[in-house]
N, C-alpha and C positions, 0 to 999 in steps of 0.2 A: 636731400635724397641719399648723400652717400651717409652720412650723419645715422639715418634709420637703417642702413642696409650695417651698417659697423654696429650697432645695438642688435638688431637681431640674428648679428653672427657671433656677439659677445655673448648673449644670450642662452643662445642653440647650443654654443660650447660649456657657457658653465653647466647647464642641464645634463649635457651630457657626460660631464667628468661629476658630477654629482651621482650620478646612476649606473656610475664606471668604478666610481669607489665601494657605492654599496656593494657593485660584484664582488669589487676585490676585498669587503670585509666579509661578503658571504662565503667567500671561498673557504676559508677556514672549515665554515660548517657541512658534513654531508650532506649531498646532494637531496632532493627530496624524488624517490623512483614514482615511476607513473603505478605500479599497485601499491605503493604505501597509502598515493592521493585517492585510488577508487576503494581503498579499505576505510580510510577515515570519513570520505563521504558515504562511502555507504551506511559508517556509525553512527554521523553528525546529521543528516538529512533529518528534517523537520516532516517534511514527508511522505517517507522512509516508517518515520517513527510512528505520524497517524495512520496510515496502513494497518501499521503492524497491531498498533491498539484497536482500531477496529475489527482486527481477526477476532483477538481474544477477547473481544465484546463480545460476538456473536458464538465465541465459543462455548463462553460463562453460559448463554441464554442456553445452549444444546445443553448442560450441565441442570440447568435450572426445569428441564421439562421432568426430568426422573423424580422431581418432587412430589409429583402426582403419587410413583408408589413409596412413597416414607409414608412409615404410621401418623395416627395424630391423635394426640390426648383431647377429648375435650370433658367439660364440666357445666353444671349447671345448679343453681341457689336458689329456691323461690321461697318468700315469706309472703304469706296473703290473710286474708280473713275472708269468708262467706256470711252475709248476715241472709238469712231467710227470707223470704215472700212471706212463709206459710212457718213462721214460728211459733211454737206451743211450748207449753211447760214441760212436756214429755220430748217432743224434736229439737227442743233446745232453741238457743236463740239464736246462738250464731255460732261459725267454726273455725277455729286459728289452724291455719295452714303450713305446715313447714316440709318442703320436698327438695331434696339431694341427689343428682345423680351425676357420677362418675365413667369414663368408658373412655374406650381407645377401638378407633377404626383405620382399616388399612385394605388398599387396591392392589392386585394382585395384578401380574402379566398376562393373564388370561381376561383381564376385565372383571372378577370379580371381585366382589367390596364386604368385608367381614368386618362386622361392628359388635363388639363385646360392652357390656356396658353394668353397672351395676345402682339401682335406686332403693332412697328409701323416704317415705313418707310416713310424715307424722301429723293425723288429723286430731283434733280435742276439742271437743264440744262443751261449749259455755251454756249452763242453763239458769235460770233465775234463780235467784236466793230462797225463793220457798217452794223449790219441788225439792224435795230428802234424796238423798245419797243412792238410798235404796232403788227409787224409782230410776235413776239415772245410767244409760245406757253400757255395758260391761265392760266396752272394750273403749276405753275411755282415759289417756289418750292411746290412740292403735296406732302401731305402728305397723307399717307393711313392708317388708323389703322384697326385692327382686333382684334376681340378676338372668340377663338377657342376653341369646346368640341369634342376631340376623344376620343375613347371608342373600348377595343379591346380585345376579346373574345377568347381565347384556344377552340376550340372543340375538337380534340384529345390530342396532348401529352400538359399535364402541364394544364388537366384540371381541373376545383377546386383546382387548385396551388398542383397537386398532388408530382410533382418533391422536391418543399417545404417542403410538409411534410413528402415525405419520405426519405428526407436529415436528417430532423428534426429527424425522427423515430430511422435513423440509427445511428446521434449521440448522443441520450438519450439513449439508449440501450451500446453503446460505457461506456458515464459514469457511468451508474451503472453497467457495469462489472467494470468499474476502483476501484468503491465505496468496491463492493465486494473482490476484491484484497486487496486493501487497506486493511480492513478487516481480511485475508488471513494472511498477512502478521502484524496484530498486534497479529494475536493466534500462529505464529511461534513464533515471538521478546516475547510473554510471558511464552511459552513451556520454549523455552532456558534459558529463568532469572529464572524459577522454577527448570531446571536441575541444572544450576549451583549453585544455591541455596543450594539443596538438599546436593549435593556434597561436596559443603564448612562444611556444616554441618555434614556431614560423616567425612571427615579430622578432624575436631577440636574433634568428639567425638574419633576417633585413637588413637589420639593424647593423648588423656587423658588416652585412657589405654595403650596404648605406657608409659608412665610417671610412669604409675603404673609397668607396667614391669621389666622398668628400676631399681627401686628402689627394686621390690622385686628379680632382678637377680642381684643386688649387694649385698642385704645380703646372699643369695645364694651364690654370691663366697666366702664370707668373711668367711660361717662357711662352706665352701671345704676347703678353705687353715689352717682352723684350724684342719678338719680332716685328710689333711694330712699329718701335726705335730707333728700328735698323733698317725700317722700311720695306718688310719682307708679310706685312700683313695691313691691315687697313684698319681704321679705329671699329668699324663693326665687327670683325671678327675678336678685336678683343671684347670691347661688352658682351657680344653671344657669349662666351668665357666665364667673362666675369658670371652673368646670368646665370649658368649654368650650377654656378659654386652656390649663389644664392638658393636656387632651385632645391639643389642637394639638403641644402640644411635646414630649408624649411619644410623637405619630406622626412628628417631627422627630428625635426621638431618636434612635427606630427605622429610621427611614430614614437618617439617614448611617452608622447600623451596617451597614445593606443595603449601602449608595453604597461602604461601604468592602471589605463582604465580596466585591462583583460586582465590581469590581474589581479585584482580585488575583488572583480567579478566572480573568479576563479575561487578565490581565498573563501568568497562568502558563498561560493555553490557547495564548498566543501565544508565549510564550515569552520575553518581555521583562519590566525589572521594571516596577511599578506607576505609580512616580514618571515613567518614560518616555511614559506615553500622556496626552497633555493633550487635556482636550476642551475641544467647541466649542460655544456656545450658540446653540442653533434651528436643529443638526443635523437633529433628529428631522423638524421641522415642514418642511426642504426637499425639493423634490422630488428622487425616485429611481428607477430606470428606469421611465418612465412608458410605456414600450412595452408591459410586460408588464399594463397596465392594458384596454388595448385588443387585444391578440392575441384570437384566438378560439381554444377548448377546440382544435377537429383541427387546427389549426393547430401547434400547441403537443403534441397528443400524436402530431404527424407528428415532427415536433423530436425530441421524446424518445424516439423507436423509433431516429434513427440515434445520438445523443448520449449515452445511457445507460451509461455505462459497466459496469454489473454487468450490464447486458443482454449488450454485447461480452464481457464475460470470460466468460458462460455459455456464449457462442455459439462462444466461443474454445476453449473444451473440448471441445464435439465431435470436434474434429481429431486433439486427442492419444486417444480414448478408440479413434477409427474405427482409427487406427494401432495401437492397443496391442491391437485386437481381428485386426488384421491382424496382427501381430507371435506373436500368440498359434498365429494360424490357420496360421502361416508354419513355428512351430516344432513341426506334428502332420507336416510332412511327412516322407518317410525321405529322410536323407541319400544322395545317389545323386554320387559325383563321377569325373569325367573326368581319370586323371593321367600324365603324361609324364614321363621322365625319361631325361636324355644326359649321359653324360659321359667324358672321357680321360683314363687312366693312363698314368703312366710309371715303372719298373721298375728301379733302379741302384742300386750301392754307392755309388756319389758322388750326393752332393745335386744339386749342379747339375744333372748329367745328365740324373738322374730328373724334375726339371722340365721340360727341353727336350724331352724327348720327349711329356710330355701336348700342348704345343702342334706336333708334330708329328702327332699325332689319329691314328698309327697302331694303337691297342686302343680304340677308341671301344666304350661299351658304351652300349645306350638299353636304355630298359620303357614300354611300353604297358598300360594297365588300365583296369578299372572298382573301384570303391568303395561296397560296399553297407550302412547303418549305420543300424539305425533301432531308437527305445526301445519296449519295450511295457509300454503302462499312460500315461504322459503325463500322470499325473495333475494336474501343476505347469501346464501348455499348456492344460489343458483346464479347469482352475479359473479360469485367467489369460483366457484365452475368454469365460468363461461371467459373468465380472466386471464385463470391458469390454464386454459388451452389455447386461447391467441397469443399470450407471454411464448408459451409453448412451441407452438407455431412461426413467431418472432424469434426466439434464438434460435431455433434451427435454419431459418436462415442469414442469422447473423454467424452461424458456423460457417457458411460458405463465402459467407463477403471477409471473415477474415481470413480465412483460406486461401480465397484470391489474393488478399492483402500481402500474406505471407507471400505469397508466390513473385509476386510484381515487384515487392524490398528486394526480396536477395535478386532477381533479377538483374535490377535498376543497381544494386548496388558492387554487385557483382560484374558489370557492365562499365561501371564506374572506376572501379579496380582496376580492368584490363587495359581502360585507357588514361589511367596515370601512371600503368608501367610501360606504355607507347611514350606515354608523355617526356617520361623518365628516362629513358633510353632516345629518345629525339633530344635533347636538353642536355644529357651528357655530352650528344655526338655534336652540338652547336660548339660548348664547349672545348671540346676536343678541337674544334675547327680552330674557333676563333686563338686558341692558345698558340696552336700552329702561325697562324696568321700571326701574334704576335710575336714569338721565337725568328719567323725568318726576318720580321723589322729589324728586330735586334741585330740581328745578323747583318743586313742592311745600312745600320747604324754602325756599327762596328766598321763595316768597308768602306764608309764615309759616302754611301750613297741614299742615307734618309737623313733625317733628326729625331730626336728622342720625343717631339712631339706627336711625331706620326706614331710613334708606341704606346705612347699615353693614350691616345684616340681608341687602338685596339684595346691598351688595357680596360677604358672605360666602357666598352663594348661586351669584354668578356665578362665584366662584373654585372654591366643590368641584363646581362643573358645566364648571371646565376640566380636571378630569381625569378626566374622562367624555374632552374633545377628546384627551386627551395617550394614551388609552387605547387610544383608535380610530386614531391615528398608531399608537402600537407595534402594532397589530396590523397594518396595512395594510404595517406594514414589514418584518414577520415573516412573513408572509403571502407578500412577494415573495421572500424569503430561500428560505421552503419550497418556493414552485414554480420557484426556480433549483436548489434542491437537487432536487425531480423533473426537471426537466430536462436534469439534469449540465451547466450551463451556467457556474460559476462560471472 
């Protein structure tokens, strides 16, 4: 038995002069500040990072609707032959085909669609080897050119290219809710690196009065077992003692497994390695925004109704939903369009010719119309409808459930606060006590009316009643953390 208890206090100790020297080679290095660790997490966050890439997905796609008005060249090649039904020596027997046309069309912000285009065709008619020359048709092979201006109007749906833009509407409203997420999700990823933070720094200050304990419950036992020697104490009071020292170090034990497991947790929420972050002693106990000590609740939940980011991105969705219910409502109408079209021919055996004459606009041909095109049934339109007004319907009441939400954090967190500065202020004043308590021992000890073990008792007294103080620090700090996380104020 005692064989195990002298291993696990040889033990306890090397671990901890192992993790006494790393301080003391980190000491060297600067300390690492708690906004150096919420800047590099906020760079290193994995994410952070997807967030951010899903913004500027959605933002490329708001970029990618304006395609609709760029120009577009198109062209077109055909080589064909015609052979007859009804071939004769004079109608020939068959027709080699060659047709060319060129053009470029473009949608305008009003919805209109201007298509310019220019063709030419080359027909030549094959006829059998014994009808003569003479007999055989003049324009032989003909070539026809044209060039052509249609022009074609929306009057109802898709008019002023409204389909367009309110695609457009719906996916800008899309990325900035994404932006606002994104967002959302960098004041969570920096909540968490300021808890864990906090925490590591709660452990290492333990830690140190853990150390202290340790040492003042071994002189503790040392002068039990002398009074039990002398016959001034009984063998149980010394094992309670001894126990005691045990006790101490196998919560030291446990705690630099902690110190070491928060740690790397820490290391990898930020994204750096563990040996990079050196702390600093009596972090915890400095002051930290003390403003949010003294704000008042409407104060703070006026703050958080513009500041909220997942409030923004809720509110940010209404736009694309109103759009896509307009998009919906846009495409039950009948297509109704206004179309024109002009253009001149030219007529000639010779290329060239047949061209100069389309710009001589002697056979000018136009068309004038209407355009009537509507689906029955629309079921796609009217599901699409009927979507984006319950979506609709659904975030507006999810405006309010986060609203309450908002209201209830800074509350609760804010509630939080005020009693780990009670907390803080009782824990001092134990403190305070118990110190007193042990100065008049002392004093006691001095007049030769105590022993220096009755001081040790108090010492050990006022040390597990320092983390009672060290308790109500992390809480007071976590406390601010969570209502900068209600706040979206990081």
């Amino acid at each position: 038995m005692l064989r195990s208890l002298n291993y696990i206090s040889c033990l306890s100790n090397q671990l901890a002069l192992c993790l006494l020297a790393s301080l003391i080679s980190g000491q060297t290095a600067e300390a690492t500040s708690l906004p150096a660790l919420l800047q590099k997490s906020k760079t290193n966050s994995p994410a952070i990072k997807q967030a951010q890439s899903n913004y500027q997905s959605k933002l490329a796609e708001v970029g990618a609707v304006d395609e609709a008005f760029l120009p577009e060249i198109f062209s077109k090649i055909t080589i064909g032959s015609d052979k007859r039904e009804t071939a004769s020596p004079f109608g020939g027997d068959k027709t080699k085909i060659q047709a060319y046309e060129l053009g470029v069309r473009k949608q305008f912000q009003t919805g209109t669609q201007v298509e310019l285009s220019a063709t030419r065709d080359r027909a030549r008619i094959i006829y059998p080897a014994s009808v003569p020359s003479q007999f055989q048709t003049r324009f032989n092979p003909a070539f026809v050119d044209a060039a052509t201006l249609s022009i074609r109007q929306p009057i109802l749906r898709n008019y002023m290219a409204r389909e367009i833009r309110y695609r457009k509407l719906a996916l800008k409203g899309v990325a900035q809710a994404e932006r606002a997420m994104a967002d959302v999700q960098s004041q969570v990823q920096l909540a968490q690196t300021e808890h864990y933070f906090w925490n590591v720094m709660a452990l290492y200050e333990r830690r140190s009065v853990l150390k202290q304990m340790l040492g003042t419950a071994k002189e503790f036992s040392r002068l039990m077992q002398k009074r039990t020697r002398i016959g001034r104490s009984d063998f149980v009071d010394e094992v309670a003692a001894q126990s005691e020292v045990i006790k101490v170090e196998n919560q030291l034990l446990s705690l630099n497994i902690e110190i070491e497991a928060l740690s790397q947790r820490l290391a990898s929420h930020v994204g750096v390695l563990s040996s990079d972050i050196v702390y600093r002693s009596g972090e915890l106990q400095a002051p930290y925004e003390e403003n949010y000590k003294s704000a008042a609740v409407d104060s703070l939940m006026a703050k958080a109704m513009k500041g909220r980011k997942d409030l923004e991105a809720t509110k940010s969705s209404l736009a694309p939903l109103e759009s896509q219910m307009k998009l919906a409502s846009e495409k039950l109408k009948p297509q109704l369009n206004l179309f024109a079209s002009y253009s001149s021919t030219g007529l000639d055996t010779i290329g060239s010719k047949s061209v100069g004459k389309v710009t001589d606009f002697d056979h000018p041909n136009w068309a004038l119309g209407l355009e009537f095109n509507y689906k029955i049934g629309k079921k796609a339109a009217h599901a699409d409808r009927a979507s984006a007004r319950a979506r609709l319907a659904a975030t507006g009441f999810q405006v309010e459930s986060i609203t309450a939400e908002i209201k209830r954090d800074i509350r609760i967190a804010k509630q939080r606060l005020e009693l780990s500065e009670k907390s803080l202020k009782q824990a001092k004043l134990q403190l305070a006590t118990l110190a007193k308590k042990k100065r008049a021992e002392q004093q006691r000890v001095r007049q030769a009316k105590s022993e220096k073990i009755a001081v040790l008792g108090f010492r050990l007294e006022e040390l597990a009643a320092k983390n009672n103080l060290i308790q109500a620090w992390l809480s007071q700090k976590t406390s601010i953390a969570d209502l900068k996380l209600a706040l979206h104020s990081f």
